[in-house]
C-alpha positions in Angstrom: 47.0 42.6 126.2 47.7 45.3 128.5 47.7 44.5 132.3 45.1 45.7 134.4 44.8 45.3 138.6 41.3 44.4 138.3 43.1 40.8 137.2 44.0 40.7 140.6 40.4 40.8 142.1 39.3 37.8 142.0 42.4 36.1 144.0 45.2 37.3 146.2 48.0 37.4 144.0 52.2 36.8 145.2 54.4 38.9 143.4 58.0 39.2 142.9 60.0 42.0 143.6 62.8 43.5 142.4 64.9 46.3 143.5 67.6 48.3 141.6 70.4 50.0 143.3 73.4 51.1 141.2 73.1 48.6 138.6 72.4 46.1 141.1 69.8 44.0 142.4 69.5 44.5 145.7 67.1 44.5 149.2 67.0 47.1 151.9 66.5 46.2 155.7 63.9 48.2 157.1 64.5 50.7 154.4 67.9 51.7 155.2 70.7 52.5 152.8 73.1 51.2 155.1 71.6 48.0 155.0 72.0 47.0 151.6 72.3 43.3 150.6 73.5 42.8 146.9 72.7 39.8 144.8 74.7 38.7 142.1 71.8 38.0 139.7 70.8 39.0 136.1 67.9 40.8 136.8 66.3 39.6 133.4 67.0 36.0 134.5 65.4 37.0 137.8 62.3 38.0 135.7 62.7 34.9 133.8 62.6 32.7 136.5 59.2 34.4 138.1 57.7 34.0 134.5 58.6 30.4 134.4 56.9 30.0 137.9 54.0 31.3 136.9 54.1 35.1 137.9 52.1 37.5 136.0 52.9 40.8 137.8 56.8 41.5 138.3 57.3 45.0 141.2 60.3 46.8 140.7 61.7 49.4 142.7 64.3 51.9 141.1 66.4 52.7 144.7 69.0 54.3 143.3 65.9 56.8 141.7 64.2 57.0 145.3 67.6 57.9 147.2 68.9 60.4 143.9 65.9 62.1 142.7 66.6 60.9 138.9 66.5 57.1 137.1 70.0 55.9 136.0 69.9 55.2 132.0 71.0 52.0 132.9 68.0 51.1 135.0 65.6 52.2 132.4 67.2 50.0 130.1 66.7 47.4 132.4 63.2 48.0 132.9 61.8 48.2 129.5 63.9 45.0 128.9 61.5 43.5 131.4 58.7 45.4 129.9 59.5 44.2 126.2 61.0 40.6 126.9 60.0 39.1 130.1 56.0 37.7 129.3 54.7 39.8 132.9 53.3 43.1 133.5 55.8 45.5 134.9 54.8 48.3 138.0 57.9 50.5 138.6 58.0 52.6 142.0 60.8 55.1 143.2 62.0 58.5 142.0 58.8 59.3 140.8 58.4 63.1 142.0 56.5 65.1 139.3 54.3 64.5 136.4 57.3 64.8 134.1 58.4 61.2 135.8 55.0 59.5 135.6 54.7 60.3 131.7 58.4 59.0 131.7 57.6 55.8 133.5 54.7 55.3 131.5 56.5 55.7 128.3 58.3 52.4 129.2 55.8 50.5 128.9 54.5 49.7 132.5 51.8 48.8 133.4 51.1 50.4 136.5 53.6 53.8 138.1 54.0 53.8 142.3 54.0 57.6 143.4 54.7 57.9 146.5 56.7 61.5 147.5 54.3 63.2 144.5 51.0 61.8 146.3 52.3 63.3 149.9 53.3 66.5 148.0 50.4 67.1 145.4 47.4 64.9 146.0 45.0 66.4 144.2 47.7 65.7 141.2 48.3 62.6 141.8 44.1 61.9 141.8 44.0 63.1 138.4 46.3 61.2 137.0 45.1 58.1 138.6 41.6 59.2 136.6 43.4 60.1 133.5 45.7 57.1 133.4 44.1 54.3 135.1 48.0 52.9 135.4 48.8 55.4 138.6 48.9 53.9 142.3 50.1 55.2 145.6 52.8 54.2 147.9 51.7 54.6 151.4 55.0 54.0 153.0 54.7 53.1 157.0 56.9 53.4 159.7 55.4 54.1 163.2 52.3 55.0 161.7 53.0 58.0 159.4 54.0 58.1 156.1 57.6 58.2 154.8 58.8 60.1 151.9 61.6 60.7 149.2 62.9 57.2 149.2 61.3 56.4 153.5 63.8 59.2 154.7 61.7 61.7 155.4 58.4 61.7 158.0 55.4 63.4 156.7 54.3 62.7 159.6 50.6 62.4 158.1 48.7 59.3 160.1 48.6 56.4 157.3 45.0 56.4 157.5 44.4 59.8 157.2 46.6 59.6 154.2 45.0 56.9 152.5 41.4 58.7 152.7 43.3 61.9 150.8 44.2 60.2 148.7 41.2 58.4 147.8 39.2 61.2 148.2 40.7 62.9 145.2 40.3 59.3 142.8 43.1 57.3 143.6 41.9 53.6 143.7 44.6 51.2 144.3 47.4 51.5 146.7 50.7 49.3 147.9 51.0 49.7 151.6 54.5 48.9 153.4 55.4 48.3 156.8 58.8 49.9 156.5 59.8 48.6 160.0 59.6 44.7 159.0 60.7 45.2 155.0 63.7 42.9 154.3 63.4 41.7 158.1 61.5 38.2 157.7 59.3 39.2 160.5 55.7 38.7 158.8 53.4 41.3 157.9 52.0 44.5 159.6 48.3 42.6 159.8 47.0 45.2 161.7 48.0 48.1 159.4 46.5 46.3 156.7 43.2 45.9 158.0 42.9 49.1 159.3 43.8 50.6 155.8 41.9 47.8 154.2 38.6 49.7 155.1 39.8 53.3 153.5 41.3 51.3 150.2 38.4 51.8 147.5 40.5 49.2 145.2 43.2 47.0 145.1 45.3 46.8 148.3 49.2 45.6 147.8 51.0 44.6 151.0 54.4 44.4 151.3 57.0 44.9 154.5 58.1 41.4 156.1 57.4 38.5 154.3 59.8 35.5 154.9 57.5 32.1 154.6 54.6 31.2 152.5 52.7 31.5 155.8 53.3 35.3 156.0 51.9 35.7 152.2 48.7 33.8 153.0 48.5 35.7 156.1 48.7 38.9 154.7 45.9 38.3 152.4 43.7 36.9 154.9 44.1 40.8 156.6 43.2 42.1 153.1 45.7 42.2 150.5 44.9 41.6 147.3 49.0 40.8 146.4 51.6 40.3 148.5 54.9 41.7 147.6 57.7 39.4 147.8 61.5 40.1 147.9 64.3 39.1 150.2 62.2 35.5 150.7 62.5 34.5 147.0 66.5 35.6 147.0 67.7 34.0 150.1 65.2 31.1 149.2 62.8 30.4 152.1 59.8 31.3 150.1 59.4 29.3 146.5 56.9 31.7 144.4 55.2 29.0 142.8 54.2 27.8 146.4 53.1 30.9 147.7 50.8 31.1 144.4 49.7 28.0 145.3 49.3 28.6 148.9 46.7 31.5 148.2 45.1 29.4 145.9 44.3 26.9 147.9 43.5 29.7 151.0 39.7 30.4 151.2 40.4 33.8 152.0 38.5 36.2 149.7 39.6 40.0 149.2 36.7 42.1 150.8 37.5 44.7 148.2 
């Protein structure tokens, strides 16, 4: 059965991230390439283990695509692996710059593509394909509120909320919001950026950027998420997925969207 974000609708939703960087699973601090933390992990036993926990959904970001302009082979071998073997959906997110890589990404078997340089570049492309495709979201990449591009090193400097209204004004639904300032920091989430997005979102909003304790994921949904993103919390342990599942089970916190 193929994936589709309306699952997420009727509950927040926790899910696992996980990004590739030179053959390696890794996690940025606040973006930054010179903050690189590398984990010595399979990351198809990674998958495995989010399966086994319950996870549906599995977010994986291609860095080494985001900071180079082009997927490695080796990555895309890892990621229709996960598409093929590990039971969960799969939405794949950076490098994504043209059409030419959506229709590539697609081909893999994911379930839903993150555009984020493309959307800032051509929205009224990116709108289309989000019509065409229904598997097409947009990355609206925070820091200081504009948006970032080509892998968060480059401001657009286009106000986040101004962006988000483009974009849904040309048919883009669904969109994954980061606070690039607290991602990989622990610090909690941007709650205020996502309720002032929340309101410009016509679908699914996905928060990610600073989750470090189960408290963070619930709190991020009660600003309007509909998933929560979670990364360097599962790897260094202070978040346990299954609890954060549980958590926003048990929250009575209901997505306005």
């Amino acid at each position: 059965m193929r994936y589709h974000f309306s699952m997420l609708k009727r509950q927040a939703t926790a899910v696992p991230a996980i990004d590739l960087l030179d053959g390696k699973v890794v996690r940025l601090r606040q973006g930054s390439f010179d903050a690189v933390t590398t984990y010595e992990v399979d990351p198809e036993a990674v998958a495995e283990g989010y399966a086994t926990e319950g996870a549906t959904l599995v977010h994986v970001i291609d860095l080494s695509a985001a900071r180079d302009g082009a997927r490695p082979p080796e990555h895309a071998r890892v990621i229709s692996r996960l598409v093929e073997r590990s039971g969960m959906a799969v939405q794949v997110g950076g490098g994504i710059r043209d059409e030419r890589d959506v229709g590539e990404a697609l081909e893999l078997g994911v379930a839903r593509v993150l555009v984020g340089t493309m959307a800032a570049r051509d929205p009224v492309r990116v709108g289309r394909l989000a019509a065409e495709t229904a598997r097409v979201a947009v990355a609206a990449d925070v820091r200081d509120g504009t948006v970032r591009a080509a892998g968060w090193q480059k401001d657009t400097g286009t106000p986040a909320g101004a962006f988000v209204e483009l974009l849904a004004g040309e048919g883009v639904r669904d969109f994954l919001v980061t606070a690039i300032d607290r991602d990989g920091t622990a610090s909690g989430p941007d709650t205020q950026l996502l309720r002032t997005l929340r309101v410009a979102v016509p679908g699914l909003l996905i928060a990610a950027g600073g989750i470090g304790s189960v408290d963070d994921v619930v709190a991020a949904a009660d600003a309007g998420a509909d998933a929560v993103v979670i990364g360097r919390a599962l790897y260094d342990g202070t978040v346990r997925l299954s609890e954060a599942s549980a958590s926003l089970r048990s929250s009575p916190s209901d997505s306005p969207s």
